[in-house]
C-alpha positions in Angstrom: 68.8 -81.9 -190.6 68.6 -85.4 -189.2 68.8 -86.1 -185.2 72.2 -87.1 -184.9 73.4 -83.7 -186.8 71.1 -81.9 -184.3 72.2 -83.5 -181.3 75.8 -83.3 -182.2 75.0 -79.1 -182.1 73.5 -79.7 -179.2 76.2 -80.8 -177.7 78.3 -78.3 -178.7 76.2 -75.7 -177.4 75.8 -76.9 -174.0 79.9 -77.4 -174.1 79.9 -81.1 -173.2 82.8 -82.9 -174.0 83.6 -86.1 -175.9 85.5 -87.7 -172.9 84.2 -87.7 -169.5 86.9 -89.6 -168.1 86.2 -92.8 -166.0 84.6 -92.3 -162.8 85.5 -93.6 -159.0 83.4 -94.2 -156.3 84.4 -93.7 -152.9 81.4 -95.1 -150.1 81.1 -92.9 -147.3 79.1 -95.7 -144.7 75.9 -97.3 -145.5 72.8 -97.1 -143.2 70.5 -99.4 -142.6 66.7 -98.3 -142.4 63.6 -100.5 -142.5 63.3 -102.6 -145.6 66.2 -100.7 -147.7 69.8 -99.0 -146.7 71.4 -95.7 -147.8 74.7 -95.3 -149.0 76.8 -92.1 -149.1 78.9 -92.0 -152.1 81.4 -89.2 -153.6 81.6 -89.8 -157.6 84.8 -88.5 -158.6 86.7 -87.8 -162.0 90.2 -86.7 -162.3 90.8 -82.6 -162.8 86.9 -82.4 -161.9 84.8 -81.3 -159.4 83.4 -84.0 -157.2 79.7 -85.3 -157.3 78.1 -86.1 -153.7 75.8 -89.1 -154.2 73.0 -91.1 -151.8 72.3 -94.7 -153.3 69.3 -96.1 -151.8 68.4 -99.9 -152.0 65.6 -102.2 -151.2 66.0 -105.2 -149.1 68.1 -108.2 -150.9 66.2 -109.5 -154.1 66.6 -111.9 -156.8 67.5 -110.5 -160.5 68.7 -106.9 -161.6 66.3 -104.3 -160.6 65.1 -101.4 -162.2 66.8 -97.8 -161.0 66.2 -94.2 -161.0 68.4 -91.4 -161.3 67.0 -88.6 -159.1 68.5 -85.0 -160.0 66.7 -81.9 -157.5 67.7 -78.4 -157.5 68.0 -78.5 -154.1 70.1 -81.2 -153.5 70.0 -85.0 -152.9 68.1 -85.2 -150.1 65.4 -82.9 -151.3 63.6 -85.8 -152.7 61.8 -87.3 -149.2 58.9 -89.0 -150.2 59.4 -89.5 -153.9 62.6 -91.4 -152.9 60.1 -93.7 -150.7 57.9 -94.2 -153.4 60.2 -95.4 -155.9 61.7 -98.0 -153.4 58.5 -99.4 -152.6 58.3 -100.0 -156.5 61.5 -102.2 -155.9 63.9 -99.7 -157.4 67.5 -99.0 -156.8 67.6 -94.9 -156.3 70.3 -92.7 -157.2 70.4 -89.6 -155.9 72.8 -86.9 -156.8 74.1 -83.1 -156.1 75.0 -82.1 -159.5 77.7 -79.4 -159.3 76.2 -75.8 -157.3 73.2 -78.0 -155.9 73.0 -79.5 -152.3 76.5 -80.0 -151.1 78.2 -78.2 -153.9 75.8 -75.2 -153.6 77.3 -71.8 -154.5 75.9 -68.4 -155.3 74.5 -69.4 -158.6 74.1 -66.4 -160.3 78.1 -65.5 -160.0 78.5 -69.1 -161.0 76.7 -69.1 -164.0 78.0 -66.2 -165.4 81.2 -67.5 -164.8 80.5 -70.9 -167.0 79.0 -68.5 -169.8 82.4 -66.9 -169.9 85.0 -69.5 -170.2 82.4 -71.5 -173.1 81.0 -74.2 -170.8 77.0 -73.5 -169.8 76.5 -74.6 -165.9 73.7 -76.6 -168.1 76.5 -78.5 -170.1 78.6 -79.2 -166.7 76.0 -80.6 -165.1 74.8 -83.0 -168.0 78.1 -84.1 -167.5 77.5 -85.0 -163.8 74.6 -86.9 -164.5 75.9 -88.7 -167.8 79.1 -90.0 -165.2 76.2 -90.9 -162.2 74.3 -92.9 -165.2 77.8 -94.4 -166.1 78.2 -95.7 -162.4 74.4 -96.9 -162.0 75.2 -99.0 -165.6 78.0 -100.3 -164.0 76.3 -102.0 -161.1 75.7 -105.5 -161.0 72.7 -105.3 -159.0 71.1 -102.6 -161.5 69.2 -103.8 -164.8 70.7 -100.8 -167.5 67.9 -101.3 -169.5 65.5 -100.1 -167.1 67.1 -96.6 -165.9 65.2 -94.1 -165.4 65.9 -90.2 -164.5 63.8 -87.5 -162.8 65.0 -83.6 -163.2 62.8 -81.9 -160.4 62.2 -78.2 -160.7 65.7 -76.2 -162.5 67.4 -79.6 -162.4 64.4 -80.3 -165.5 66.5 -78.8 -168.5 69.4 -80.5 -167.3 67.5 -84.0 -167.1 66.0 -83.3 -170.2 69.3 -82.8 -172.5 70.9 -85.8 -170.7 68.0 -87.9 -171.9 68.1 -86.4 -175.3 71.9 -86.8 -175.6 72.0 -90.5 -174.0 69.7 -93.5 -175.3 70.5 -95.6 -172.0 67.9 -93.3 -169.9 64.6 -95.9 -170.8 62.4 -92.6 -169.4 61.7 -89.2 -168.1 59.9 -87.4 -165.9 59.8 -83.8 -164.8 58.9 -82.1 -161.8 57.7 -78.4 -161.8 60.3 -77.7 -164.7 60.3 -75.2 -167.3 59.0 -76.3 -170.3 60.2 -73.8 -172.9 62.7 -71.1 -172.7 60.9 -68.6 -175.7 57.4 -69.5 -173.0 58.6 -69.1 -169.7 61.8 -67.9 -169.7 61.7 -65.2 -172.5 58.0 -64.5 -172.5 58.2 -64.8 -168.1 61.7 -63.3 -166.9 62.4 -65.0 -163.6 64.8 -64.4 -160.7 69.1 -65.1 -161.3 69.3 -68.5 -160.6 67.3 -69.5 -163.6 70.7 -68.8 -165.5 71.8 -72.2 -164.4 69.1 -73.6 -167.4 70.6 -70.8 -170.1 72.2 -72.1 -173.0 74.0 -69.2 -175.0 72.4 -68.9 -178.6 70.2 -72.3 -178.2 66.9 -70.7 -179.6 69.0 -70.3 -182.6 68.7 -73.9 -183.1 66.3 -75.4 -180.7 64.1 -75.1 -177.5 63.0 -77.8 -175.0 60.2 -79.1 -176.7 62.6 -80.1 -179.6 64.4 -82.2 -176.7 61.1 -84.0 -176.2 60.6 -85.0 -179.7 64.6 -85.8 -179.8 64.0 -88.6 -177.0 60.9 -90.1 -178.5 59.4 -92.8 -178.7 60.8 -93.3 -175.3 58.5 -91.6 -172.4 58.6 -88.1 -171.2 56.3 -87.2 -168.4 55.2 -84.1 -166.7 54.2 -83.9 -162.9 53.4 -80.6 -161.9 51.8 -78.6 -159.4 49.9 -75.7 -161.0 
């Protein structure tokens, strides 16, 4: 089949829908550090469950910069360093807690089975949170759109990975520590209950991760990991 028809059961799969809904952002106070200042935000969409947020910014400049759209597992400000990093680079950081992560955490195991039964993946819900935090970095004067680019950092990777695949404005990817393939190391390796946050009912039917990778190309996908 071509991409678009494979995406589109993509899509359906994961359970995301055709209309977000438009996005508000509420500011929370803004600190200012040495060289940049942090913004709380709370990213909200009507009937939806709110998305906690840090924006972090480097000191005044001239011209749209070039962001990142950070997405950990354990929550916003599990980044630390690699949030220093990319602002020495000059970038504008996102940073968000994608529903059950950081702020919004829950027992994910009981919340995972949950989404499997009413037809919407936790995978596909949380695509959603970070296709409405891309939507509100887009939106920014300050931000260059055609520079955006999103890191999924350990079970946040399969979620990072289908919103790249599903959404041409991410210029590039990079995974930390993430699993690679469900048949390899989910399948082949079974792992505690939280990995049933990354489960996609019936998916290998159609496709695996690496099929995501070729879906995004030729725009980058990178790989940083520790073993």
């Amino acid at each position: 089949h071509d991409k678009k028809t494979c995406l589109a059961e993509v899509r359906r799969l994961i359970g995301l829908r055709d209309e977000r809904g438009r996005a508000t952002v509420q500011s929370q106070g803004t600190v200012q550090r040495d060289g940049y200042s942090v913004e709380k935000l709370l990213i909200r969409r009507e009937g939806d469950v709110p998305t906690p947020a840090l924006l972090l910014a480097p000191g005044p400049g001239q011209g749209k910069r070039p962001a990142t759209l950070y997405v950990d597992d354990r929550g916003k400000r599990g980044a630390g360093p690699q949030l220093d990093q990319l602002l020495r680079q000059g970038r504008i950081v996102l940073s968000i807690d994608a529903r059950g992560w950081g702020e919004t955490a829950a027992e994910q195991y009981r919340v995972g089975i949950l989404a499997l039964h009413v037809g919407r993946p936790l995978l596909g819900q949380r695509v959603e949170d970070v296709l409405t935090a891309l939507d509100v970095l887009a939106g920014r004067g300050d931000v260059d759109a055609r520079r955006i680019h999103l890191v999924g950092v350990r079970t946040a990777g399969p979620v990072a990975l289908h919103a790249a695949a599903l959404d041409e404005r991410f210029a590039s990817l990079e995974l930390h520590d993430s699993i690679g393939s469900w048949v390899d190391d989910v399948v082949a390796k079974p792992r505690p209950g939280n990995v049933i946050g990354c489960m996609v009912p019936s998916a290998l039917l159609t496709y695996d991760l690496p099929d995501l990778v070729a879906a995004i190309s030729p725009r980058p996908v990178r790989r940083r990991d520790k073993r």
